[in-house]
Every structure is written in structure tokens, then in C-alpha cells.
C-alpha positions as a Markdown table, in Angstrom:
| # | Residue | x | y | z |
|---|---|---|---|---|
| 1 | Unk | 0.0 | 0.0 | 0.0 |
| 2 | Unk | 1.1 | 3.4 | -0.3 |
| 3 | Unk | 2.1 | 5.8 | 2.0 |
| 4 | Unk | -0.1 | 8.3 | 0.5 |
| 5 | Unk | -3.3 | 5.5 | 0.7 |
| 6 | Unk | -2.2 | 4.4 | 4.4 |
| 7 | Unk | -1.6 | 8.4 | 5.7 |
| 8 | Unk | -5.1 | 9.1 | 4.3 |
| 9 | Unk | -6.6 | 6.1 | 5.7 |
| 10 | Unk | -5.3 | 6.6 | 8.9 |
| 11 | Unk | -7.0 | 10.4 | 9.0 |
| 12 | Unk | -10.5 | 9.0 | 7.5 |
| 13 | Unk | -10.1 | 6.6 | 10.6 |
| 14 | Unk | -9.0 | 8.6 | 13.2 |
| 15 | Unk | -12.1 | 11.3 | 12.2 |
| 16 | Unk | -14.5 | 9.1 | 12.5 |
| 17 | Unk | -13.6 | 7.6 | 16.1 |
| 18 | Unk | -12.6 | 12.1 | 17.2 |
| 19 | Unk | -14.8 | 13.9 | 15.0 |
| 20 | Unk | -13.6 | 17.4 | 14.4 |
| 21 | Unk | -15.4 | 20.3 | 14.0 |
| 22 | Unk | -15.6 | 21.5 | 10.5 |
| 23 | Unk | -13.9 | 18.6 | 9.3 |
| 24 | Unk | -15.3 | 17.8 | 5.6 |
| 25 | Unk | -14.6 | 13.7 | 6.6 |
| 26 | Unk | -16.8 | 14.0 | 9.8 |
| 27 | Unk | -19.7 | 15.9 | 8.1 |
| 28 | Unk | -19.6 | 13.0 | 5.5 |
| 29 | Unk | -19.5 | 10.3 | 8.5 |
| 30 | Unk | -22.0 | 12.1 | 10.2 |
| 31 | Unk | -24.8 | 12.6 | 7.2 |
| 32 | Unk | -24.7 | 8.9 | 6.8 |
| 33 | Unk | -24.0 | 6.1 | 4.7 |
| 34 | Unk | -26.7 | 7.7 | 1.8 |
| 35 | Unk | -24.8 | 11.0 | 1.6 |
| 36 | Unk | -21.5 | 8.8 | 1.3 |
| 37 | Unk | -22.5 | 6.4 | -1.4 |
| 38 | Unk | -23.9 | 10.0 | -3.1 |
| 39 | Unk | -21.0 | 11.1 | -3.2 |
| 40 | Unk | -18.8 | 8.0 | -4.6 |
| 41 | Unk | -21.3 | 8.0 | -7.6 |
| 42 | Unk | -21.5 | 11.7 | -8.0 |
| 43 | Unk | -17.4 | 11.3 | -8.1 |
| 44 | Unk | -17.8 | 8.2 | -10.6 |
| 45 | Unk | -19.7 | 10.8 | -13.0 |
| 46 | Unk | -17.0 | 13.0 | -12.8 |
| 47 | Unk | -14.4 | 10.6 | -13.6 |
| 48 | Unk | -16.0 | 9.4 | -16.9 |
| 49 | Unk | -17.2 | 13.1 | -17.9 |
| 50 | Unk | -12.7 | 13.7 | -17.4 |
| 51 | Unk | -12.5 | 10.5 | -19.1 |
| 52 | Unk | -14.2 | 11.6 | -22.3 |
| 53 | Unk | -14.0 | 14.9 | -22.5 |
| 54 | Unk | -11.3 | 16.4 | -20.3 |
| 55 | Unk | -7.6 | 17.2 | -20.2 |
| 56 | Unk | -5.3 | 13.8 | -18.0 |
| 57 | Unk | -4.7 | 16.9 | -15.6 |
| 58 | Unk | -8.7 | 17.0 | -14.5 |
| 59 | Unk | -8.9 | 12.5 | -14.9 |
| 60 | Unk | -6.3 | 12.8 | -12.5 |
| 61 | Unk | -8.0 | 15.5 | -10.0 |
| 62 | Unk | -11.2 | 13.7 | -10.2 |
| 63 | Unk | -9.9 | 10.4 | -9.8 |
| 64 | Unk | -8.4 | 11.6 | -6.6 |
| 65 | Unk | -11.8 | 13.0 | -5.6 |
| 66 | Unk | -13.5 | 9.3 | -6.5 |
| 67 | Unk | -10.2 | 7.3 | -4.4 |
| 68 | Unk | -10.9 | 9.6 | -1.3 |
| 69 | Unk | -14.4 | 9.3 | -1.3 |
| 70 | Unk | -14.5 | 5.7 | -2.1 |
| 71 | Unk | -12.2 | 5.3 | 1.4 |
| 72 | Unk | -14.5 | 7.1 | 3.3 |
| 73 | Unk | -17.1 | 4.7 | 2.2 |
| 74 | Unk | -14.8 | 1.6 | 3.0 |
| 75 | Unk | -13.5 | 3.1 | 6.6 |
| 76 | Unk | -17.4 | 3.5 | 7.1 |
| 77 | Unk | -18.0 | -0.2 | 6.6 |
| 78 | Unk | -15.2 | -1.0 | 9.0 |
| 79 | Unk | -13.3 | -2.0 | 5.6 |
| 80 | Unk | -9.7 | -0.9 | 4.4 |
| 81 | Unk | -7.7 | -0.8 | 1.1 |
| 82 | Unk | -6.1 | -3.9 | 2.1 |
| 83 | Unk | -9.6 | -5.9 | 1.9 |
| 84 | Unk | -9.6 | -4.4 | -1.6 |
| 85 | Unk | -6.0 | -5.1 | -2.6 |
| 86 | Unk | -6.8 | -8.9 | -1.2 |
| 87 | Unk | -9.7 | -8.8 | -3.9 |
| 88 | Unk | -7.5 | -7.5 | -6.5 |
| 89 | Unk | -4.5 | -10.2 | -5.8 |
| 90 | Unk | -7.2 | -13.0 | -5.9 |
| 91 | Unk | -8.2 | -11.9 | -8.7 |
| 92 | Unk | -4.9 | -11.9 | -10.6 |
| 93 | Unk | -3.7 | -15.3 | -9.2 |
């Protein structure tokens, strides 16, 4: 995993057990799984709207935007990117 992924992950995590004030990651926990899955698709949109009609520059800034998201949807599940990476190896045995 990368350091970037696992540094991420660990702030997702450690917002949702200490919710901060006017942290973006706690409003998300706190408005619910709905509002979350919400935003994964409305970040899935944007990828494909980069995808086809965009510079690399905005497929990358989106896809960001869907990988961030996407973790906060895991970490709300009580999953991680390692339960995803164990998918993908499994996959590619």
C-alpha cells in the first residue's frame, strides 16, 4: 500500500472515532451512509465526464476526488484498502 493510501486512511479513521469540527470527513460520516454512497457516484460521474472529454490533468483531480471518497465509504464499513487489494490479488492469481 502506499504511503499516501495508508496516511489518508489513517486520518479517515481517526475522524471518524474524534470527530472534528468542520472537518469535511466528519460531516460526510455524520450525514450517513446515503450522503456517502452520493458522493462516490456523484465522483464516478465526474471521472468518466474527465475521461471523455477532459484534459489527463482534470482525470487525475477527479480520480483523486473518487479514491478519497470511495475510502471514506470503506472506513465507514469497518473495511480498508487492504480488503480491496486482497480482492484484486485473488483476482490476478
Amino acid at each position: 500500500m502506499s504511503q499516501t493510501i495508508d496516511a489518508l486512511l489513517a486520518t479517515i479513521q481517526d475522524r471518524k472515532e474524534h470527530p472534528k469540527e468542520g472537518s469535511y470527513t466528519c460531516r460526510l460520516f455524520a450525514e450517513g451512509p446515503v450522503e456517502i454512497l452520493k458522493k462516490v457516484g456523484e465522483e464516478a460521474v465526474e471521472v468518466v465526464t474527465a475521461g471523455a472529454l477532459q484534459s489527463d490533468d482534470r482525470v487525475v483531480y477527479e480520480s483523486a476526488d473518487l479514491i478519497y471518497h470511495l475510502l471514506v465509504l470503506l472506513v465507514s464499513r469497518g473495511l480498508t484498502w487492504a480488503d480491496v487489494e486482497a480482492e484484486l490479488a485473488r483476482r490476478f492469481k
